[in-house]
C-alpha positions as semicolon CSV with decimal commas, in nm:
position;residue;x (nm);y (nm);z (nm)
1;X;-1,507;7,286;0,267
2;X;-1,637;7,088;-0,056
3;X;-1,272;6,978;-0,136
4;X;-1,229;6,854;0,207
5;X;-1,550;6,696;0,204
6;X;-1,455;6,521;-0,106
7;X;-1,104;6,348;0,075
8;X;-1,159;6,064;0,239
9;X;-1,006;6,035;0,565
10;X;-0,732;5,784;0,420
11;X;-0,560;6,065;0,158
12;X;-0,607;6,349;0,434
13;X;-0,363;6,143;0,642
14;X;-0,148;6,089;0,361
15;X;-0,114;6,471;0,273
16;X;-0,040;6,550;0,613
17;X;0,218;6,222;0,651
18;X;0,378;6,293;0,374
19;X;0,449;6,695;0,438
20;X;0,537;6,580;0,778
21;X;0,837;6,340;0,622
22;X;0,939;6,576;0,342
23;X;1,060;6,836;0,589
24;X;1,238;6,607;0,803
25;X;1,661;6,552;0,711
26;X;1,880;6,216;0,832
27;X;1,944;6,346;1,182
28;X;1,594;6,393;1,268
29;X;1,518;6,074;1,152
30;X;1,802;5,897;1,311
31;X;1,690;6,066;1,644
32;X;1,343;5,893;1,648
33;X;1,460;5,589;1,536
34;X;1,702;5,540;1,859
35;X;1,443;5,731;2,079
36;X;1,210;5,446;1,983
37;X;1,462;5,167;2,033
38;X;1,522;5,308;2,417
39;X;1,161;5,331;2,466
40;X;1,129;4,944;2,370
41;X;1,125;4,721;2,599
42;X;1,114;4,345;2,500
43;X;0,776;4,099;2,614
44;X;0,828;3,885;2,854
45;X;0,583;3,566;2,844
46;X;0,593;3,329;3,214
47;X;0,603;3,044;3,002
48;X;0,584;2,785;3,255
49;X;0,301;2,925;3,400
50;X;0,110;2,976;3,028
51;X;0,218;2,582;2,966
52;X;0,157;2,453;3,314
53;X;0,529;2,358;3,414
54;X;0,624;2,357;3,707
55;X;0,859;2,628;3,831
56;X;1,223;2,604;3,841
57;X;1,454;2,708;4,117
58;X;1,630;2,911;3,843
59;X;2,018;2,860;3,934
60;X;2,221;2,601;3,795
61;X;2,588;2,450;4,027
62;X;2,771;2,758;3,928
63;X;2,493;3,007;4,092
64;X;2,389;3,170;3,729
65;X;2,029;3,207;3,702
66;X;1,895;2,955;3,393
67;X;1,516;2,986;3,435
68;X;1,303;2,643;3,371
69;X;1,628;2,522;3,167
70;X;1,733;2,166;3,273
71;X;1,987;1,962;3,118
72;X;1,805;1,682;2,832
73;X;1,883;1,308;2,986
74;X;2,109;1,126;2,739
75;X;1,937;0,954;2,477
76;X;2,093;0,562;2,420
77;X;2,299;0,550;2,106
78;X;2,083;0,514;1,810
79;X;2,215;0,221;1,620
80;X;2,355;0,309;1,268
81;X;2,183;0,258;0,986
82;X;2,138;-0,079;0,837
83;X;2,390;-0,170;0,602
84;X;2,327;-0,357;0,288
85;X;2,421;-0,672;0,313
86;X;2,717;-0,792;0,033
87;X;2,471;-1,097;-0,101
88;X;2,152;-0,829;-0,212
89;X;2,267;-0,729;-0,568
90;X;2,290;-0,384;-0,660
91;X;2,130;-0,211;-0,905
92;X;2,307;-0,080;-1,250
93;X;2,177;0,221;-1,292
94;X;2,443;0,356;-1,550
95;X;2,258;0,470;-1,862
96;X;2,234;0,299;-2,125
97;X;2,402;0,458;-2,444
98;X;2,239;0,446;-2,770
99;X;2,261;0,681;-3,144
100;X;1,948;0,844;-3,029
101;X;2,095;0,950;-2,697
102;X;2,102;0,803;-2,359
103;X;1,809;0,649;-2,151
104;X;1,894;0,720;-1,769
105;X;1,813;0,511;-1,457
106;X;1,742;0,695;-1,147
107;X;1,675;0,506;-0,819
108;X;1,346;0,665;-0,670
109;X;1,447;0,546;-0,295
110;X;1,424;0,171;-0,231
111;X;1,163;0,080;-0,400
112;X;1,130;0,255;-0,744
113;X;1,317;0,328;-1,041
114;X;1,246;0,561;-1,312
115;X;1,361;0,502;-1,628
116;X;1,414;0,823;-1,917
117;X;1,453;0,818;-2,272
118;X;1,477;1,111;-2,478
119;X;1,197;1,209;-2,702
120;X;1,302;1,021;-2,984
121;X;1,041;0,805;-3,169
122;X;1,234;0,456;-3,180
123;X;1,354;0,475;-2,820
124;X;1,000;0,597;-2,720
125;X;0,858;0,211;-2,907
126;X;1,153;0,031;-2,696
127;X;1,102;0,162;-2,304
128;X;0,732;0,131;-2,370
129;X;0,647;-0,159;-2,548
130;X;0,915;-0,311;-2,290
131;X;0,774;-0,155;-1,930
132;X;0,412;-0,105;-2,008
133;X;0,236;-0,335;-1,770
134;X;0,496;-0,364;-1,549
135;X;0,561;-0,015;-1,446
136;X;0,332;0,318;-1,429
137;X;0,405;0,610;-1,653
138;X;0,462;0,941;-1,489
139;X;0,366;1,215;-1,732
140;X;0,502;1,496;-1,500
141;X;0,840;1,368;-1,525
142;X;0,799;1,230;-1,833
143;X;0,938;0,877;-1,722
144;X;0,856;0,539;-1,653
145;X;0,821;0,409;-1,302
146;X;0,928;0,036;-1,184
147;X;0,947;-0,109;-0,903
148;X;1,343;-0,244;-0,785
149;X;1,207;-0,660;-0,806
150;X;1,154;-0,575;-1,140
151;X;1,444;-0,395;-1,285
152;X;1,666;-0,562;-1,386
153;X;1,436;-0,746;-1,581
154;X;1,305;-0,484;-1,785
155;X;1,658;-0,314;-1,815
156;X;1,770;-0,636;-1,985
157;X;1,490;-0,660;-2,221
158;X;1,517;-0,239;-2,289
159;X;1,947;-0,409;-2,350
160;X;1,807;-0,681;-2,578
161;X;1,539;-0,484;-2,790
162;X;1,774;-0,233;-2,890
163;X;2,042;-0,496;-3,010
164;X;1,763;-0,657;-3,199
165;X;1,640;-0,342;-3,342
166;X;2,026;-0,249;-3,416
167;X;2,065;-0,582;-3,587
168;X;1,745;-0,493;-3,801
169;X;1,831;-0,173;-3,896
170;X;2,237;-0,358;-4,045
171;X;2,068;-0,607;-4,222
């Protein structure tokens, strides 16, 4: 009596579950399982009543019964999706190659462009001193973030500081 005092009610049902399982083989098992699948039976939810539709007659033209299912109207063709038009310039976003590695362009949707440099001090002076106050930097990514109206621009001058500080370094 003082050990089954001391049980809770949560391990008694586990003792008894468990000696229940141990003596049971594969067939036994099997058996329950597809007793329990023929006992199922599936619910069954009068949707048009719980969402306040209106009933259907239920059969379709070829006499089959479809429920509240009516054919969708036909939507108007969506037109496609604008083009861009030959005169708007596109953007280079090729990377630019350099000894220290490359720095990449990568077109953040229509508006943005980030720009990465690898971790490399004099690349790191370059895209900085060149994009700070015209772009944001994003320290998750560790990139810089433009906007498109000003890209070119500042790929140029990234283009034109590193010939300068090429032509530094030769002389």
């Amino acid at each position: 009596m003082r050990f089954a005092a001391a049980l809770s009610a949560l391990s008694m049902v586990k003792m008894s579950a468990s000696a229940l399982w141990e003596k049971r083989d594969e067939a036994w098992l099997r058996e329950l399982g597809e007793n329990l699948c023929r006992a199922h039976t599936p619910i069954v939810f009068d949707w048009e009543a719980r969402l306040g539709l209106e009933q259907a007659d239920g059969v379709n033209g070829q006499g089959e019964d479809t429920g509240n299912v009516r054919p969708l109207p036909v939507a108007e063709a969506t037109p496609p999706p604008a083009q861009v038009s030959p005169d708007e310039p596109k953007l280079d976003l090729s990377p630019m190659t350099t000894p220290h590695g490359d720095i990449a362009f990568i077109a953040l949707g229509d508006t943005e462009v980030a720009i990465r440099n690898p971790a490399v001090e004099p690349l790191i002076e370059v895209v900085r001193g060149t994009v700070k106050g015209r772009g944001r930097w994003q320290p998750r990514f560790k990139n810089w973030i433009v906007k498109v109206e000003d890209f070119e621009e500042v790929r140029c001058e990234i283009g034109a500081r590193l010939a300068e500080a090429k032509d530094q370094r030769r002389a």
